[in-house]
Backbone bond lengths (Angstrom), bond angles and torsions (degrees), N, CA, C in turn:
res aa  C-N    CA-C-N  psi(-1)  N-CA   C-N-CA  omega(-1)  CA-C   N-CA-C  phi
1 X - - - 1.440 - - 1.521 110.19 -
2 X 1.379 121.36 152.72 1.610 142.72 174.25 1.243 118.08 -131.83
3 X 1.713 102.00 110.84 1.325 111.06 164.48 1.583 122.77 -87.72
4 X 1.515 128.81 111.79 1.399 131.41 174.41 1.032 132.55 -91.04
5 X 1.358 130.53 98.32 1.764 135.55 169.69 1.375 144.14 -68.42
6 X 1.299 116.56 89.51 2.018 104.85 -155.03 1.426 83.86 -74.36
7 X 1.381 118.53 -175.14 1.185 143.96 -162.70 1.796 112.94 176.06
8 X 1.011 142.70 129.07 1.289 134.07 102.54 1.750 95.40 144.59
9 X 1.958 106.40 17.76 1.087 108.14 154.44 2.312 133.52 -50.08
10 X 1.261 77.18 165.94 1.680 70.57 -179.43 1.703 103.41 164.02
11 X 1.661 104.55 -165.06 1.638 92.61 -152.70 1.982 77.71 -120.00
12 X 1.163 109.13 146.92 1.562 117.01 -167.43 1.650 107.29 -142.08
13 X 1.462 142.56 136.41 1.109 118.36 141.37 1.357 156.71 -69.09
14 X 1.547 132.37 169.65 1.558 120.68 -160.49 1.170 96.87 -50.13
15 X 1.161 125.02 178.36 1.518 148.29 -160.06 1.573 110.29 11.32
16 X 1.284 139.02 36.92 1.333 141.43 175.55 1.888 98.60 -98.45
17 X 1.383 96.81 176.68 1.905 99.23 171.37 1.266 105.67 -135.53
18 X 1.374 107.98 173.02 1.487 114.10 -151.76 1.891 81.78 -158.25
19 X 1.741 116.74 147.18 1.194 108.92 172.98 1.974 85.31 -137.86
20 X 1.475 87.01 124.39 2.199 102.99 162.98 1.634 79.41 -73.79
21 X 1.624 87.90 153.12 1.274 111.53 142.98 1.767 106.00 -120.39
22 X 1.587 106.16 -173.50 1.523 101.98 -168.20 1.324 103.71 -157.27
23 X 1.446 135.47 85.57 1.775 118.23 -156.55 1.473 95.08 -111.53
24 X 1.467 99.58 146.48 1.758 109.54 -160.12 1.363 98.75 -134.98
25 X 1.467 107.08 114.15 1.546 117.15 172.02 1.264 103.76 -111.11
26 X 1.704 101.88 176.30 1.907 101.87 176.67 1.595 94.84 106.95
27 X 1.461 89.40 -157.10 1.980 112.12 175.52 1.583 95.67 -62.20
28 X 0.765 138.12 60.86 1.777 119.09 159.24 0.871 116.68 -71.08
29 X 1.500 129.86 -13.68 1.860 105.65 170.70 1.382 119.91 -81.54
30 X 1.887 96.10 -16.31 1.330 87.12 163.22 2.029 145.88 -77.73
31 X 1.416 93.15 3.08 1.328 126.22 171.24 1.791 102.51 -39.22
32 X 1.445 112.13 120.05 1.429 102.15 150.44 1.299 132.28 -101.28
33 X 1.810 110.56 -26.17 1.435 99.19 174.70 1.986 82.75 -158.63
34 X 1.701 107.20 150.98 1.357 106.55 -171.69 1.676 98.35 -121.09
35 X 1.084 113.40 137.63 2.003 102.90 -174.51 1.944 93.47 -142.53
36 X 0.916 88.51 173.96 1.922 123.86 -179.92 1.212 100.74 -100.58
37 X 1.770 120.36 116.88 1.343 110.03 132.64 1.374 124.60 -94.15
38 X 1.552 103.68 -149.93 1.404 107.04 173.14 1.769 100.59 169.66
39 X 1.213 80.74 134.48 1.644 100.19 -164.34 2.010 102.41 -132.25
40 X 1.751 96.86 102.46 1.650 106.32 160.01 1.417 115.82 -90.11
41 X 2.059 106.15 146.61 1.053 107.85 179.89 1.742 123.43 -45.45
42 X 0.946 94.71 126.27 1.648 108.64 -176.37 1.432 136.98 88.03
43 X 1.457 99.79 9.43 1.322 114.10 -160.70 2.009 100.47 -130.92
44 X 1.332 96.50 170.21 1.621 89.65 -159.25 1.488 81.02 -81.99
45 X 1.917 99.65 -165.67 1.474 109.60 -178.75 1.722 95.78 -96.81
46 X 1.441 119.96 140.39 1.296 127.84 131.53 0.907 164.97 -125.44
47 X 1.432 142.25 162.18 1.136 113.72 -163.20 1.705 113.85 -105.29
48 X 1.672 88.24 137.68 1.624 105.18 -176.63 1.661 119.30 -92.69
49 X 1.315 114.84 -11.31 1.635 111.81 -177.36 1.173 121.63 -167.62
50 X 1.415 137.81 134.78 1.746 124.49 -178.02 1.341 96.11 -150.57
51 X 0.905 108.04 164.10 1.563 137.89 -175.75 1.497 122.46 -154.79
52 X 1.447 103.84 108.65 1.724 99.75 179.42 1.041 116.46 -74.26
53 X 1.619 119.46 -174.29 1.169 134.29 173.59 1.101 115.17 -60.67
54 X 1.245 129.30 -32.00 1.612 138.86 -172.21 1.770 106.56 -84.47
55 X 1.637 110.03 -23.07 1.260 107.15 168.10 1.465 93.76 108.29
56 X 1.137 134.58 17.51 1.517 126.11 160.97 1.532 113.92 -73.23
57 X 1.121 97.78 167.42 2.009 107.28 172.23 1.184 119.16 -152.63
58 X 1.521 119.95 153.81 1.715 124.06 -178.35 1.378 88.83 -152.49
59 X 1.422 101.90 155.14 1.530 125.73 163.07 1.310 126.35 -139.12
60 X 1.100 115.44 174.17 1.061 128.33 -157.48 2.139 99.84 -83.36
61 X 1.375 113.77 131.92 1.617 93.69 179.70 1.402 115.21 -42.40
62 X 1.347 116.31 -50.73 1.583 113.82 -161.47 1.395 117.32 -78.13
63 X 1.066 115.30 27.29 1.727 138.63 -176.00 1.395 123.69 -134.25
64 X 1.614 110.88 -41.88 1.683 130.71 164.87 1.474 106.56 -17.12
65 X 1.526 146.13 103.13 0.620 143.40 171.54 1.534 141.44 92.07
66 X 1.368 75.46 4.16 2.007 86.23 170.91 1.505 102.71 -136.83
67 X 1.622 120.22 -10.08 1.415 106.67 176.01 1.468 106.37 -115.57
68 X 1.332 145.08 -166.77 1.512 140.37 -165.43 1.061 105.77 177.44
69 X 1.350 135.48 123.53 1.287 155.07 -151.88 1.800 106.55 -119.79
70 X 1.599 87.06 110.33 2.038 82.26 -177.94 0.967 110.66 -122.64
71 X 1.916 136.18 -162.53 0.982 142.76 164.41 1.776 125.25 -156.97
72 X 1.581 111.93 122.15 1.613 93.42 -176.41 1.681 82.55 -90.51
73 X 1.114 112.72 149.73 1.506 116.72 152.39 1.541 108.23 -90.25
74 X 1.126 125.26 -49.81 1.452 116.58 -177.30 1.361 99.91 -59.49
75 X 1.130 157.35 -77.26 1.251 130.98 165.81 1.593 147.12 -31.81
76 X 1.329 109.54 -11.36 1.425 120.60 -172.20 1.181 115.90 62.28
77 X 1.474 133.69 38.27 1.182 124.62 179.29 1.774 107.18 -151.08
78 X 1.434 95.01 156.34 1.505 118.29 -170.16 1.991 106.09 -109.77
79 X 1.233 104.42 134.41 1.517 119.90 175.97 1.503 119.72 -102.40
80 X 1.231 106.72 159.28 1.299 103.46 175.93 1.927 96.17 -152.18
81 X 0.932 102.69 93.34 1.708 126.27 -178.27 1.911 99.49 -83.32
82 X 1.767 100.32 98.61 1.281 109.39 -172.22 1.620 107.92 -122.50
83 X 1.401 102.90 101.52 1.480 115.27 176.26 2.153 120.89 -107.20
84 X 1.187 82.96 164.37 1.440 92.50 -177.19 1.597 103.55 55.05
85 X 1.484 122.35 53.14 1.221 136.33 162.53 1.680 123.79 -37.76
86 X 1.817 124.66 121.49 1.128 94.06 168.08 1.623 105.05 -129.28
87 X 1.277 107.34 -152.68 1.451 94.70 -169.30 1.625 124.86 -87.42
88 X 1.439 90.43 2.07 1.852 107.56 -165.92 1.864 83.74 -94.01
89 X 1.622 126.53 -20.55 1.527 96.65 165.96 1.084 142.67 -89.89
90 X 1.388 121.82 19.86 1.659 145.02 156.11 1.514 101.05 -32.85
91 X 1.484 101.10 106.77 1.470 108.80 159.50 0.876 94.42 -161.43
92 X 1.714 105.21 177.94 1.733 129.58 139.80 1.498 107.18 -71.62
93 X 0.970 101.27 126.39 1.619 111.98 179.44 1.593 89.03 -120.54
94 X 1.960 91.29 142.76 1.412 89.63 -159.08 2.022 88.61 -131.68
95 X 0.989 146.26 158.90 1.499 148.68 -140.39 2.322 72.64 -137.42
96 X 1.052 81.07 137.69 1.583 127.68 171.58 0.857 154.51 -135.59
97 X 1.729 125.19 83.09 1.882 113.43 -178.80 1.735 111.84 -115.27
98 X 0.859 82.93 121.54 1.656 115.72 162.80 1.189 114.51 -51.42
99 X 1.859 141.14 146.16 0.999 152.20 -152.59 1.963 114.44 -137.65
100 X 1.691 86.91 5.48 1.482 79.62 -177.81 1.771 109.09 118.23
101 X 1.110 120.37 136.51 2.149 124.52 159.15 1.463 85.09 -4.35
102 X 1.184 108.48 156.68 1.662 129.34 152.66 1.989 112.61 23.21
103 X 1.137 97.97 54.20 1.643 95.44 -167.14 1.843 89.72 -147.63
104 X 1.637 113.48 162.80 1.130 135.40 -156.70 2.209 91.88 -65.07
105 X 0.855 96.67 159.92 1.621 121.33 134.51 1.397 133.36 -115.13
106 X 1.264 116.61 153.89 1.502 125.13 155.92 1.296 131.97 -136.69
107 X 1.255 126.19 118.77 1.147 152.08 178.10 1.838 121.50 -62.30
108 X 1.446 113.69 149.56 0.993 106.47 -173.52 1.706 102.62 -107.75
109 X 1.194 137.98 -160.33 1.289 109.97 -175.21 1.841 101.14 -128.52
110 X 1.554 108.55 11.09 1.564 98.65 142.74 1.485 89.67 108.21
111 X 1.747 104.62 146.42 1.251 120.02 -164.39 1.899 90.10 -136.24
112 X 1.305 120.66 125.99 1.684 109.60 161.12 1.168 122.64 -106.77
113 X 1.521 99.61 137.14 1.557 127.04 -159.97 1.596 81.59 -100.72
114 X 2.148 113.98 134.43 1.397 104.92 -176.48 2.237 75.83 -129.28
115 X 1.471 96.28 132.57 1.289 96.86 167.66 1.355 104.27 -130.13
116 X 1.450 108.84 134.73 1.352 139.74 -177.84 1.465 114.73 -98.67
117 X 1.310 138.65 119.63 1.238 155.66 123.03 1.655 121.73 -13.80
């Protein structure tokens, strides 16, 4: 089992930055890859960032380059370094690790990102 902790949501203006944190206790070695969603009112959840075990990363287009997906391992925790903020990234952003092909997830229970105009 994996317990996930967002952290370091809050309300920011356009083009300001904001950094999630994401602290992961439990099986973490059994972790294969840990990512960011983010879910606006009315809109489905998606996903904005991942990083495998091996240390790869992808994002989401409308994020490519202003957000960055890290990891301390000695800390157990996953980042999400979000710059040049605009107002379309207002969500709950929610911390995610994956267990592998055809295997569980667990969810964290969500941090809100408030962007101001």
């Amino acid at each position: 089992q994996v317990q996930l902790v967002e952290s370091g949501g809050g309300l920011v203006q356009a083009g300001g930055s904001l950094r999630l944190s994401c602290a992961a206790s439990g099986t973490i070695f059994s972790i294969y890859a840990m990512a960011w969603y983010r879910q606006a009112p009315g809109k489905q959840r998606e996903l904005v960032a991942a990083i495998t075990r091996g240390g790869g990363t992808n994002y989401a287009d409308s994020v490519k380059g202003r957000f960055t997906i890290s990891r301390d391992n000695a800390k157990n925790t996953v980042y999400l370094q979000m710059n040049s903020l605009k107002s379309e990234d207002t969500a709950v952003y929610y911390c995610n690790a994956n267990m592998g092909p055809s295997t569980v997830d667990y969810w964290g229970r969500g941090t809100q990102v408030t962007v101001s105009s």
